[in-house]
C-alpha positions as CSV (number, residue, x, y, z in Angstrom):
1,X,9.0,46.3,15.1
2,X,5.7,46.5,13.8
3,X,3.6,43.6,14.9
4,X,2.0,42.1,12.5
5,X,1.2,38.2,12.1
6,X,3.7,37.8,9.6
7,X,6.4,39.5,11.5
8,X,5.6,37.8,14.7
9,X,5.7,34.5,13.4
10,X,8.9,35.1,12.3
11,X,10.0,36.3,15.7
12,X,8.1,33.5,17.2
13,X,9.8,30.9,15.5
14,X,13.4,32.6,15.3
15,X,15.3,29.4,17.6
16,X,15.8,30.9,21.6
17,X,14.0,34.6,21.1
18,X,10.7,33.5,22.1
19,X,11.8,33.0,25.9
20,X,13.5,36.3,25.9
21,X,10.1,38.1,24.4
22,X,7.4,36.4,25.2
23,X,6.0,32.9,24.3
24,X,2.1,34.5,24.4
25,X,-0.2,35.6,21.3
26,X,1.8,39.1,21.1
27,X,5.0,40.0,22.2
28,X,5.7,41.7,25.7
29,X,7.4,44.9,25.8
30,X,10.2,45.5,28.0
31,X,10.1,47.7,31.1
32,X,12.1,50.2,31.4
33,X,14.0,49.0,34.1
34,X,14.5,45.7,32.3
35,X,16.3,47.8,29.6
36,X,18.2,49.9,32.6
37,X,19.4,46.6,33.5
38,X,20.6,45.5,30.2
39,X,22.3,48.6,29.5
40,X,23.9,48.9,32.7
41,X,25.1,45.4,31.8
42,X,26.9,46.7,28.8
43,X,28.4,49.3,30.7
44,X,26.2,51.6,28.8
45,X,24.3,54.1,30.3
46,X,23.0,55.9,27.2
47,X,22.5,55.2,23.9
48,X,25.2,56.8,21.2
49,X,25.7,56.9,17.9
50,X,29.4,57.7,16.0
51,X,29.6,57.6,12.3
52,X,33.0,58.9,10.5
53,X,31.1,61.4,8.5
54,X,30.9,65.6,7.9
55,X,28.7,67.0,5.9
56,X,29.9,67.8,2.4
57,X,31.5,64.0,2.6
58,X,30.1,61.9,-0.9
59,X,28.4,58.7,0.6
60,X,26.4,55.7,-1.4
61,X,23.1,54.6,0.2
62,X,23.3,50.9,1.0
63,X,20.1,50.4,2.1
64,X,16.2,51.2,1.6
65,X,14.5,52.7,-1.7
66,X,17.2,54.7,-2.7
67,X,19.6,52.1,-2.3
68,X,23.1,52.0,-4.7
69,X,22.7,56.0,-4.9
70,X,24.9,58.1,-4.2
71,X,25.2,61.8,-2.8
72,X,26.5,64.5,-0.4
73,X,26.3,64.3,3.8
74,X,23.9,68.3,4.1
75,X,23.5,66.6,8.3
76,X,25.1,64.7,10.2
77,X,22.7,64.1,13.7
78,X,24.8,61.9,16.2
79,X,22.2,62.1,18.8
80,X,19.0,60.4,16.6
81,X,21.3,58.2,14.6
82,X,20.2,60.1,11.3
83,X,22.3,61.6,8.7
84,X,20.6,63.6,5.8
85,X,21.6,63.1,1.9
86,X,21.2,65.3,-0.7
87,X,20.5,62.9,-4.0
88,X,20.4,64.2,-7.1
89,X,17.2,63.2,-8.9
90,X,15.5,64.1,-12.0
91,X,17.8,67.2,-11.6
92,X,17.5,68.5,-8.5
93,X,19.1,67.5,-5.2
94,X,16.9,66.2,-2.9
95,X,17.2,65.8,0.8
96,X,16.9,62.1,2.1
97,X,16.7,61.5,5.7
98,X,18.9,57.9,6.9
99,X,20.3,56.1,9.6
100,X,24.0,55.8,9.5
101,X,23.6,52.2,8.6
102,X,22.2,52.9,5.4
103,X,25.4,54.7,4.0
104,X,28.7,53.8,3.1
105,X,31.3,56.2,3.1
106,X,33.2,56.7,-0.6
């Protein structure tokens, strides 16, 4: 998150996050054997990212500035989360870097 006022008031007054970030001017970040623990608690021990998609596969953006577009998986990057569109625009296919929740599969 990027702290800003308005987006720490929000967290601020989101009902039982405050005690679990911080109740102070700015929010605390966790340590990273506060996240260990948290993972380990999951069962996870790393984080991973699975998407039913191969490149060439037609997908429609569902989120962000090119949202409602559609075009064809060029990447597919399971360890960043990222998959990279080609979307046709004014002609040309351009490559758009997103994570896998912004597309859908068609």
């Amino acid at each position: 998150m990027i702290v800003t006022d308005d987006s720490w008031y929000v967290v601020r007054n989101t009902p039982r996050v405050t005690g679990f970030v911080g109740s102070g001017v700015h929010p605390v970040p966790l340590l990273q054997k506060e996240i260990d623990i948290l993972f380990g608690r999951m069962g996870a021990t790393e984080v991973k990212h699975t998407i039913d998609l191969a490149e060439g596969d037609i997908v429609k953006i569902a989120d962000g500035p090119f949202k409602d577009l559609e075009g064809r998986v060029a990447e597919v990057d399971d360890s960043k989360g990222k998959v990279k569109v080609l979307v046709n625009m004014f002609g040309r296919e351009t490559p758009v870097e997103l994570d896998f929740l912004q597309v859908k599969k068609i």
